[in-house]
N, C-alpha and C positions, 0 to 999 in steps of 0.2 A: 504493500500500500504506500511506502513512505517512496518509493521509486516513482509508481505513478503518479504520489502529489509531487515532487521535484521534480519529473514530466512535463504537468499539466500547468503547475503555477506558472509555468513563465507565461503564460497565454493570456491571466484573469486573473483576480485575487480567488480564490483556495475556496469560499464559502459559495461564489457567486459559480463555478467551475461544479462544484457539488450538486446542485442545482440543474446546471445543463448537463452533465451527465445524466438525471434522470426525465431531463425535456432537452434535448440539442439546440432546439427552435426557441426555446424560454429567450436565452440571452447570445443574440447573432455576434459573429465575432467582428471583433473591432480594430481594424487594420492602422496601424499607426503611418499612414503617407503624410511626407513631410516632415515627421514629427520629432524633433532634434532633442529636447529635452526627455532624459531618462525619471526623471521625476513625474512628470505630468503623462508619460507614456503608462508609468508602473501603477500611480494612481489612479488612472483614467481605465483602467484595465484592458487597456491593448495589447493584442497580440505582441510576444516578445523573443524573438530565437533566441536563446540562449547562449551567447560568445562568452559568457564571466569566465570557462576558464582559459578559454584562449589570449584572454584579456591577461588574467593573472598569471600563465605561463610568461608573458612579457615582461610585465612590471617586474618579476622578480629575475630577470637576466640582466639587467642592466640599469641606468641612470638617463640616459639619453637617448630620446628616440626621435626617428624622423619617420611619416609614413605619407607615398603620393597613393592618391587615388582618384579616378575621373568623382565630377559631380554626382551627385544622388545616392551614393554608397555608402553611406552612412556614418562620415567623418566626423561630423560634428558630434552624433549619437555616439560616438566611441568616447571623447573625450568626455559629456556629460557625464557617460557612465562612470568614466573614470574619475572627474570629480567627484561624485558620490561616495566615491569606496573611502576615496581619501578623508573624506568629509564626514565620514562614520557612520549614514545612512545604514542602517543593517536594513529598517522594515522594509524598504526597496527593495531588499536582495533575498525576501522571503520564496524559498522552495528553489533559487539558483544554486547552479554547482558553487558560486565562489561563497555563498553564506556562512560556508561549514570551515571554507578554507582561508579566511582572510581572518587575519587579529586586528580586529574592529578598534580598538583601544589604543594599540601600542603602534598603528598606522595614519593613525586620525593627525590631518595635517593641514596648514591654512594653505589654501588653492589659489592663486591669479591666473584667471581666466580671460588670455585676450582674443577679441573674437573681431577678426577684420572686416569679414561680411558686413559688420554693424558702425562699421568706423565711417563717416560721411565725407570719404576722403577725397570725390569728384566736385565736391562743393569746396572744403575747407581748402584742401590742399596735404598732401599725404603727411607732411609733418606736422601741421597742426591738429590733423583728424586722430594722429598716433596720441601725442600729447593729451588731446584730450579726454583717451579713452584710458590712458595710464592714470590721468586723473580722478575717473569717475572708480575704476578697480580699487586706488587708494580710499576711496570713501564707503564702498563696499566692506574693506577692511577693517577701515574706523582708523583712518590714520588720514593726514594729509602730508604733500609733496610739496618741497620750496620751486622757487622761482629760479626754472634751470635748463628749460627745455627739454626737449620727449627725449636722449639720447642718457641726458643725466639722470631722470625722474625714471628710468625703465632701471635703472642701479637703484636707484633712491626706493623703489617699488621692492625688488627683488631683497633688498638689504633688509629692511623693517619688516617684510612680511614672513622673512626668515630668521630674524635678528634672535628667538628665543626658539624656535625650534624649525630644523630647515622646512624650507616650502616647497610646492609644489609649484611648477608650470605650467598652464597649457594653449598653444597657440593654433587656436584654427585657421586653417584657407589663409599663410603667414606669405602666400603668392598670389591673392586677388589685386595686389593695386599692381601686378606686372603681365596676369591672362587677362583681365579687364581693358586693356590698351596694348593689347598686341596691332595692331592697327596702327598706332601711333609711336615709332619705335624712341625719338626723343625724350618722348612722356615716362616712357617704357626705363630706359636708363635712369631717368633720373630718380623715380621711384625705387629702382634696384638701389643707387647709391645712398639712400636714405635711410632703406634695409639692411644694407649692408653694414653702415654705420651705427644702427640699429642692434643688431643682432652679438654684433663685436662687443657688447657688454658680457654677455652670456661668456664668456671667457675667463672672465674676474671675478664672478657670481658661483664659483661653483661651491665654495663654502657655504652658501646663503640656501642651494638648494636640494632636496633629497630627488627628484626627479623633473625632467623637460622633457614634452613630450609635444613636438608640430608635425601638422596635418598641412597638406595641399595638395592642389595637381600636376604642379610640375617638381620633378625629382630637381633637386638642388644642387647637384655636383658641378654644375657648369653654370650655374646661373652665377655663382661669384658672389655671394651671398654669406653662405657658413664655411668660409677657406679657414677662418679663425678657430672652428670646433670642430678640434682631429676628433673631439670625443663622440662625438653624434652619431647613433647607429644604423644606418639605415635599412629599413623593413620592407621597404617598398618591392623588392625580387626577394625576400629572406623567407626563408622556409616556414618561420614563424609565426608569415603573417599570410600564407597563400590564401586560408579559407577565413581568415579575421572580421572580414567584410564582403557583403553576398550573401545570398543563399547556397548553400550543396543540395546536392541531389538528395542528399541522404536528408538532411531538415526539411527538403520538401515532402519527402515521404510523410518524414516524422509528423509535422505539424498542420500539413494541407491538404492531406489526402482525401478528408470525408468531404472539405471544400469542394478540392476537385471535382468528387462526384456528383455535388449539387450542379456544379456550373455546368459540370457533361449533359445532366437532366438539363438544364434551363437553356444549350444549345442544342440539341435533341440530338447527341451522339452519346458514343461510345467514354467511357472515364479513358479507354485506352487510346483511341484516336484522341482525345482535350489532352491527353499525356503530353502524346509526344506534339501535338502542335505549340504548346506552352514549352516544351523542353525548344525546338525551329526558334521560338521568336525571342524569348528572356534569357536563355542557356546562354554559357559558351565564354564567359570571362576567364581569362586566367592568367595566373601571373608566376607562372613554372612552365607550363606545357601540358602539365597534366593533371590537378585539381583543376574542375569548373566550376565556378559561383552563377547562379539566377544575378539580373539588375535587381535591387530590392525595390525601387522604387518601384518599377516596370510592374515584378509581377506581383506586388501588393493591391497596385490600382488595377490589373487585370482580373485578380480573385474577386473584390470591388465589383468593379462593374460588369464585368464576364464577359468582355467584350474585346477582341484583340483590336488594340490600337498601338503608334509609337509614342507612349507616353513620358520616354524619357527625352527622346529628342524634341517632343513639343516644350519641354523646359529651359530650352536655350539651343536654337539656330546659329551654328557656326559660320555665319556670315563672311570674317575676315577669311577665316580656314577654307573656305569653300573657293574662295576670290584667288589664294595665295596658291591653292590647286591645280585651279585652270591657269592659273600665270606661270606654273611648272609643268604644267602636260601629267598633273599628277589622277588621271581620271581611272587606270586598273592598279587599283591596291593591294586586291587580293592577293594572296599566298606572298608575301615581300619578304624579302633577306633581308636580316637587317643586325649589329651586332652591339654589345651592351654601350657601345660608346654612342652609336644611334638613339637608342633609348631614354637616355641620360643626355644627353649633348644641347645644352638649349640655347643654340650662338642666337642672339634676341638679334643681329645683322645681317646673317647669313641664315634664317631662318627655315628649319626642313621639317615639310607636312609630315612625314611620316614620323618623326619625336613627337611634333603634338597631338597625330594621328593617336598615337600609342597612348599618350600620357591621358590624355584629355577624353578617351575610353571608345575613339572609333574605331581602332582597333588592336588586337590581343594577343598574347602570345598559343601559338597553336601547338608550336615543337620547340625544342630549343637541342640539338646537337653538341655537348660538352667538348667532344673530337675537336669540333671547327669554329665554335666558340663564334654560333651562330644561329639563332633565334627565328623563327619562321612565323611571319605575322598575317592577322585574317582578320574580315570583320569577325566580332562577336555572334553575331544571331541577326535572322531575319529583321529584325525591326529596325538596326544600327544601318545593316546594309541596304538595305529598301527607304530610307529617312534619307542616307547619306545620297546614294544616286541619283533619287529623286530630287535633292537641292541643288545638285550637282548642274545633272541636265537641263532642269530652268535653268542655269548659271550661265549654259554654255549656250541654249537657245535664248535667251534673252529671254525667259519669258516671267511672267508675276509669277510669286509661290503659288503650287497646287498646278498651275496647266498644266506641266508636261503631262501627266501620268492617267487624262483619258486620252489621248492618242497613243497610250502603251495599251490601254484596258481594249481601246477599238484595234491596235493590231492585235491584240491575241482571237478575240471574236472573227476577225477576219482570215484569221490562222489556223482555228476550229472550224469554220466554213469552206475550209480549204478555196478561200477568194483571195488567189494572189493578184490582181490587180487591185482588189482594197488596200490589200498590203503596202504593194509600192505606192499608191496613190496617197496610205499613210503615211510612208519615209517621207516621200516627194515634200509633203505638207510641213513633216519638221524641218526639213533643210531649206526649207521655201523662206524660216520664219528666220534665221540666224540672219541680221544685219550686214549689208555688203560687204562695208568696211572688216567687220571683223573674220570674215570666209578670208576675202582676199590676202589679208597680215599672213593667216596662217591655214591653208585649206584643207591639208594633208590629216593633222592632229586636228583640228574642228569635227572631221569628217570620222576619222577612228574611234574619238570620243564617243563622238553619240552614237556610233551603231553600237559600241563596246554595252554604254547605259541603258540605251531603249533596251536591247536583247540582254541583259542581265535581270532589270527591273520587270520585262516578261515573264523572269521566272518566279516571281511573287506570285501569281496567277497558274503557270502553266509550266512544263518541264525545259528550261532554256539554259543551255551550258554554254557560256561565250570564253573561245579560245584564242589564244593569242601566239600560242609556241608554234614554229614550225613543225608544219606535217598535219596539222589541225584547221578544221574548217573554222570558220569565223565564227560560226553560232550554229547549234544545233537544238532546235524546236520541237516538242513530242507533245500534241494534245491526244487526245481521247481515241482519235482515228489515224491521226497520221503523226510522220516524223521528218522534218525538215530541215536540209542540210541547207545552207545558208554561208555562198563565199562573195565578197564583195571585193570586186576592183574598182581601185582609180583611174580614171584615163588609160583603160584596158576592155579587152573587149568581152562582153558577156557570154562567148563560145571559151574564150580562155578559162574563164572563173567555171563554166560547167565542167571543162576538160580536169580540173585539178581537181573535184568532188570527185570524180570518178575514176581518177589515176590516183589518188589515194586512198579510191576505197572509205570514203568516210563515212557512209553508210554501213558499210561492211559488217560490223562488228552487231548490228541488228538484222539479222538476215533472215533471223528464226522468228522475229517478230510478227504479228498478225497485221499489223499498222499498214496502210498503204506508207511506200516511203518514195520521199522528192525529192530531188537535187534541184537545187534555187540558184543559178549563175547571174550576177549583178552585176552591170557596168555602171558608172559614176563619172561624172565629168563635174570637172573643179570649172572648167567654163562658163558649164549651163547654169553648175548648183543642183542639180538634178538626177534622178536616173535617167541615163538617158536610151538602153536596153536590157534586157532579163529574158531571159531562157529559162526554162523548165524541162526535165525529165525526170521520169517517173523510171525509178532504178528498180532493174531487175528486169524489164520490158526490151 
């Protein structure tokens, strides 16, 4: 019994959990989206995975810690929790693994809590936003700061709140006034040397404190920021923190399962088909190669509302990212080599999509090879990938967010109708829409781009594998009836693009299939802007 109350409580308080064990429907479970504070989470009786001991496997390795992770992951919720433990809180920690294991008394320690998200640093100006927020922490404390500036007063803060027994630290998101203004690289530096100067306290402070623990999304080894704290450990690829934040497969068992099968009822399938589509869309983080975490945001508000949507990428549209993509010809990300100096590397002048791809959570590590000390990157899951192409492609046809993706929705319909002149007539219509000016700059990449996007983002819908390695067709199509091989030339001729479908056999390897199958030959002229031929045969005839 005492296993399935430490179980259960993290979900409810213990009495009100008693209760829906003998009505489920009595009291609907209460999803904490958003919700940063562990206090108002515990009280409120929301749902709660259970990290305390991964939490306190940490704390007790070390004094310093550093931890990146993309937004919505639940950075902030780590460090609340971790004020609490420090802060003595037990009844919070009632039926959690660490209630049993933390010395509630002989840990209990004064906490400054600085939290940048909250600093009005676009208004004030990032030093005075700093200052003031060191000021309002000291009053919190019950102490006040002399007349010294945010650089002194962050000593002066550290000193007296650990003057009689050391303190604690904890800095969240200690890299929003530098991802806030990536766009603006000036803004961007000067903010870094503010930080910089900033942080360089932390040096001299280590008597003052028993633990420092910052949160952000971008890893800090290149940003030039903490060169001053050899001692800072960082977590962010450390074994100790792979499943820290996230969901595992395994907690989704644990704690979602009977969910699940309401929300299977309430979309009139199978629990095992809602499985595995929830596993397509929120799966697939990971920061090893081989633990996976759920978004927690993602599939909190999908349980929620039972409704697949991308609800982590409606939380913030990577505009400047999107921009800095196309201005790199960075439009097929999928499967990228990439190695831990990539990762890490954040030249804020020379700036490369693929570190903030990584960091910033578009996307993840899939493999990492220790041989060649080289990392193998992918998006995440359906929703990161389908979010991200779709911005992408308005990016590169000019068009407002949301059009591109019913002229993908009408090629698959016209794809399942096996109506290839709808089809071309759809290409025809995207390429129609891309501004002269910007065909002409660059026609070649304009052109790869988007057949690359349209036919990846076909596969949200319908079976579409877009290849790029030689020996492979350009995009390979499979609906309900048919399977269509699909090669597109430039200023080449449409019997050419047929000839190489069928001198490579790219249909080949479906021969056994019941499908009618097509070979699609495309010709393109950078002239017209247009297709300007297409051939069709119908292989095996």
């Amino acid at each position: 019994m005492n296993g399935l109350r430490s179980a259960l409580s993290s979900m409810m308080p213990f009495r009100q959990l008693l209760l829906t064990l003998k009505n489920p429907y009595l009291y609907p479970m209460k999803y904490p989206i958003g919700i940063q504070d562990f206090r108002k989470l515990r009280e409120g009786g929301y749902l709660y995975v259970d990290k305390t001991q991964h939490i306190h496997d940490i704390l007790v390795q070390g004094n310093y810690f550093f931890l990146s992770r993309p937004r919505r992951f639940g950075k902030s919720l780590l460090l609340s929790t971790i004020n609490e433990l420090y802060s003595g809180s037990r009844e919070l920690f009632e039926g959690l693994w660490v209630e049993r294991h933390w010395d509630w008394e002989a840990s209990r320690r004064p906490v400054i809590w600085l939290k940048f998200s909250s600093y009005g640093y676009r208004e004030k100006g990032l030093a005075a936003a700093i200052d003031d927020g060191l000021m309002l922490e000291a009053r919190r404390l019950g102490f006040s700061l002399g007349d010294a500036g945010y650089k002194n007063h962050f000593q002066e803060l550290i000193t007296k709140a650990g003057a009689s027994e050391k303190a604690i630290l904890l800095i969240d998101e200690y890299d929003k006034p530098i991802i806030d203004f990536l766009d603006d690289i000036p803004q961007v530096e000067a903010n870094r040397d503010i930080l910089k100067s900033f942080y360089s306290v932390l040096k001299d402070c280590d008597p003052y404190l028993e633990l420092a623990f910052i949160t952000g999304v971008s890893a800090f080894s290149k940003v030039s920021i903490f060169l001053d704290l050899n001692n800072l450990k960082n977590l962010s690829l450390h074994r100790h923190a792979d499943t820290l934040l996230g969901i595992t497969q395994e907690e989704l068992d644990h704690y979602f399962m009977p969910v699940l099968e309401e929300a299977a009822q309430y979309q009139k399938t199978t629990t095992e088909a809602l499985y595995e589509q929830v596993k397509r869309w929120y799966n697939g983080y990971s920061w090893n190669g081989l633990d996976k975490v759920y978004n927690p945001f993602s599939l909190l508000s999908f349980l929620d509302g039972r409704q697949f949507r991308n609800f982590w990428f409606e939380t913030g549209t990577p505009t400047f990212l999107v921009k800095e993509m196309k201005k790199q010809a960075n439009y097929d990300i999928g499967y990228t080599a990439a190695t831990a100096n990539d990762l890490s590397n954040f030249d804020l002048r020379r700036l490369n999509p693929i570190t903030v791809l990584f960091q910033t959570g578009y996307l993840t590590i899939q493999h990492y090879e220790p041989q060649d000390l080289l990392y193998t990157l992918d998006y995440p899951n359906l929703e990161v990938k389908h979010s991200l192409q779709e911005i992408l492609l308005n990016e590169y046809l000019d068009y407002p967010p949301q059009s591109a993706l019913p002229r993908v929705v009408n090629l698959r319909n016209a794809l399942q109708n096996n109506d290839l002149d709808e089809a071309i007539r759809i290409i025809n219509a995207a390429f129609a829409a891309i501004p002269y000016d910007h065909w002409q700059q660059e026609n070649e990449h304009f052109f790869h781009a988007i057949i690359h996007l349209t036919f990846s983002l076909l596969g949200v819908y319908v079976q579409s594998e877009v290849h790029t390695a030689k020996g492979r067709c350009d995009a390979l199509v499979q609906t309900d009836d048919y399977i269509y091989a699909f090669e597109f030339k430039l200023d080449k001729s449409a019997a050419e693009a047929l000839r190489q479908i069928e001198e490579k056999g790219y249909l080949a390897p479906w021969a056994d299939s019941p499908k009618e199958k097509i070979a699609v030959g495309v010709s393109f002229s950078s002239q017209e802007k247009q297709v300007e031929e297409w051939e069709v045969k119908h292989w095996g005839k």
